[in-house]
PyMOL commands that place a pseudoatom at each C-alpha (Angstrom):
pseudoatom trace, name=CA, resn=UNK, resi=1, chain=A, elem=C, hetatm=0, pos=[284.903, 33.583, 361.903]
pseudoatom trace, name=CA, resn=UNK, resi=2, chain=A, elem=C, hetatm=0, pos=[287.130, 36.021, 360.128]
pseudoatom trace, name=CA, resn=UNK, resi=3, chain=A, elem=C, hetatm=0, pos=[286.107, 37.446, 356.822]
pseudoatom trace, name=CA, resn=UNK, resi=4, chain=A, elem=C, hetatm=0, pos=[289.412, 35.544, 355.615]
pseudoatom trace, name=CA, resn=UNK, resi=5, chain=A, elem=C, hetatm=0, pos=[287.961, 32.187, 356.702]
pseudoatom trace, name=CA, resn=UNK, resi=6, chain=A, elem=C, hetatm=0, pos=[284.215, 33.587, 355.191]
pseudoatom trace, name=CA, resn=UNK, resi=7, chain=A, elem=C, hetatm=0, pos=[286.141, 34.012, 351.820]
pseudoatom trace, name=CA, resn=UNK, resi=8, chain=A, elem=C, hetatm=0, pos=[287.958, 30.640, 352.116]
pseudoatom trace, name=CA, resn=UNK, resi=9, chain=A, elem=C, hetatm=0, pos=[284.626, 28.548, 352.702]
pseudoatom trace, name=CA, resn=UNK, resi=10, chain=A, elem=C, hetatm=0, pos=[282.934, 30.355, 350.249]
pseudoatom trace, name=CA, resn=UNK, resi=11, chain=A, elem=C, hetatm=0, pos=[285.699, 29.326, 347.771]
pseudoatom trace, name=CA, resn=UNK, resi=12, chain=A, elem=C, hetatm=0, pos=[285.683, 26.047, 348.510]
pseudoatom trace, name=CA, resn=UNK, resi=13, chain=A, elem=C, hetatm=0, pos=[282.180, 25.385, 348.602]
pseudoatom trace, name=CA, resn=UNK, resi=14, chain=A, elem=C, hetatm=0, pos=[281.825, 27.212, 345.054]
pseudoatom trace, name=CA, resn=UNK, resi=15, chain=A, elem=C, hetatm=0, pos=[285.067, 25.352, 343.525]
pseudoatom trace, name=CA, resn=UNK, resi=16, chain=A, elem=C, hetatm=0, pos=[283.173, 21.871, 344.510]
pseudoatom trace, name=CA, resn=UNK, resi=17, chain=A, elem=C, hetatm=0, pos=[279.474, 22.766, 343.023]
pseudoatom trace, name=CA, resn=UNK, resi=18, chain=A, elem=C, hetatm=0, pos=[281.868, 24.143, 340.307]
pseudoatom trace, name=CA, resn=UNK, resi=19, chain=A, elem=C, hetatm=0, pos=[283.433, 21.057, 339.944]
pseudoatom trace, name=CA, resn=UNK, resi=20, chain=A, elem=C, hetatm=0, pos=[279.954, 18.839, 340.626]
pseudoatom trace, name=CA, resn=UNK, resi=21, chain=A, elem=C, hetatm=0, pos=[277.899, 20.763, 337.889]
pseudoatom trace, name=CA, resn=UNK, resi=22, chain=A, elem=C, hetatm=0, pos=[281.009, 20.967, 335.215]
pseudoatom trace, name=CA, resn=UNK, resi=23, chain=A, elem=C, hetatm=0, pos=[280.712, 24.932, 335.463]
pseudoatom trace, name=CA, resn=UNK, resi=24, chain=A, elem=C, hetatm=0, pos=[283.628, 26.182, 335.061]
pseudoatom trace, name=CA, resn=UNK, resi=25, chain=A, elem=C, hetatm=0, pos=[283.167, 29.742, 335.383]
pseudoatom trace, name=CA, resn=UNK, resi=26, chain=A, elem=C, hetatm=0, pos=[281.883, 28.723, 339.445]
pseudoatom trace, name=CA, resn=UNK, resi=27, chain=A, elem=C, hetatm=0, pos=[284.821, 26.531, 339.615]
pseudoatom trace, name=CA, resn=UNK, resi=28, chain=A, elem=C, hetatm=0, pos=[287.264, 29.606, 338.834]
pseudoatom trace, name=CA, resn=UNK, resi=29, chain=A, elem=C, hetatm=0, pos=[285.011, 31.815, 340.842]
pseudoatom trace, name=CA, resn=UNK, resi=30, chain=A, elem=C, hetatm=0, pos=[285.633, 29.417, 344.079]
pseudoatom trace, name=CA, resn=UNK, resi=31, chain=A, elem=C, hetatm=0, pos=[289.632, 29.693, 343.282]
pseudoatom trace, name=CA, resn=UNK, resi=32, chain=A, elem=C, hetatm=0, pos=[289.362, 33.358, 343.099]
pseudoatom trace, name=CA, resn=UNK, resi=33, chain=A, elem=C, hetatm=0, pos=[287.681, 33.454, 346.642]
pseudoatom trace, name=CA, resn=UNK, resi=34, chain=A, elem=C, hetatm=0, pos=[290.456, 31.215, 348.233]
pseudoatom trace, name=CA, resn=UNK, resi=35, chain=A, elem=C, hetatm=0, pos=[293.295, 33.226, 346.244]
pseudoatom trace, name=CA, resn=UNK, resi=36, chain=A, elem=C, hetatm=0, pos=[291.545, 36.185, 348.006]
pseudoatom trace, name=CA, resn=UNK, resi=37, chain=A, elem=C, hetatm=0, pos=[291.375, 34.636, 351.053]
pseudoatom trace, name=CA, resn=UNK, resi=38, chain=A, elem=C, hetatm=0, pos=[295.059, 34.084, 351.300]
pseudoatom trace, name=CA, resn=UNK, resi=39, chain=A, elem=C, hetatm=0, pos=[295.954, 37.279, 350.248]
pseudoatom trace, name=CA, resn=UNK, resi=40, chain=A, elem=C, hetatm=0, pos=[294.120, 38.794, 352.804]
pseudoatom trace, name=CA, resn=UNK, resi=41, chain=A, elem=C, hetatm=0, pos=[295.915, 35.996, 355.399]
pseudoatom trace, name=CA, resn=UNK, resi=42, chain=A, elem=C, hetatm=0, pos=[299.318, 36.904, 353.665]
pseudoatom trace, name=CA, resn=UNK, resi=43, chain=A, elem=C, hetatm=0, pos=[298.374, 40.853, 354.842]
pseudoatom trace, name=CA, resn=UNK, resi=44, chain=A, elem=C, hetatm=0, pos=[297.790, 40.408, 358.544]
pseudoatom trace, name=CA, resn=UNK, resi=45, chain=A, elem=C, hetatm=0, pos=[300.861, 38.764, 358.766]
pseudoatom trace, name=CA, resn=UNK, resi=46, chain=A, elem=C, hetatm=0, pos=[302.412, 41.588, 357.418]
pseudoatom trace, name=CA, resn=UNK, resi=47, chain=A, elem=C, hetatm=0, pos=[300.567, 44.155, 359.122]
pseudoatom trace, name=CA, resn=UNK, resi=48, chain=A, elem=C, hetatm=0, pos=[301.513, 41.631, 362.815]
pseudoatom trace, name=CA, resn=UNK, resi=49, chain=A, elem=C, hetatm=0, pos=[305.342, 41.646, 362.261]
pseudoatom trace, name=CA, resn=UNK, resi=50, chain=A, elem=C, hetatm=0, pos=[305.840, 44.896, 361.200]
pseudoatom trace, name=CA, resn=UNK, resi=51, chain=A, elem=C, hetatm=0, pos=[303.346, 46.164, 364.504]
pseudoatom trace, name=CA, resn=UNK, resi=52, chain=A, elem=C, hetatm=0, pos=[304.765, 43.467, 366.737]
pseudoatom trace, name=CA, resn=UNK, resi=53, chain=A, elem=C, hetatm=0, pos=[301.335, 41.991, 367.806]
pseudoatom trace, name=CA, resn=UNK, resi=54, chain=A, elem=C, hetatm=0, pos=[301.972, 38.924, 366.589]
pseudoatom trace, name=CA, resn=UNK, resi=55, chain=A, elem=C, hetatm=0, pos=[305.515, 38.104, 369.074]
pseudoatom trace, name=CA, resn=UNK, resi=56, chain=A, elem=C, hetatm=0, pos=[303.357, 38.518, 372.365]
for i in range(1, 56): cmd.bond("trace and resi %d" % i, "trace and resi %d" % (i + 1))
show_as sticks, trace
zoom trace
């Protein structure tokens, strides 16, 4: 597992205890992680077109 998908679990697990326990700090914590997450996603894609590893 990629440390994007790490970051997107860990998000999602903390939005959802976040959400279970009314914390709201976790909660925005867990968003944080998946906005992270995503970022890092948005990156690679970058990083494939513009080194052409992604068109094989």
């Amino acid at each position: 597992m990629s440390d994007k998908h790490v970051d997107e679990a860990k998000g999602r697990v903390k939005e959802a205890a976040g959400s279970l326990t009314g914390d709201q700090g976790l909660k925005n914590e867990g968003k944080a992680d998946q906005a992270k997450a995503t970022v890092k996603d948005k990156a690679d894609k970058v990083v494939d077109a513009v080194t052409g590893r992604g068109n094989e």
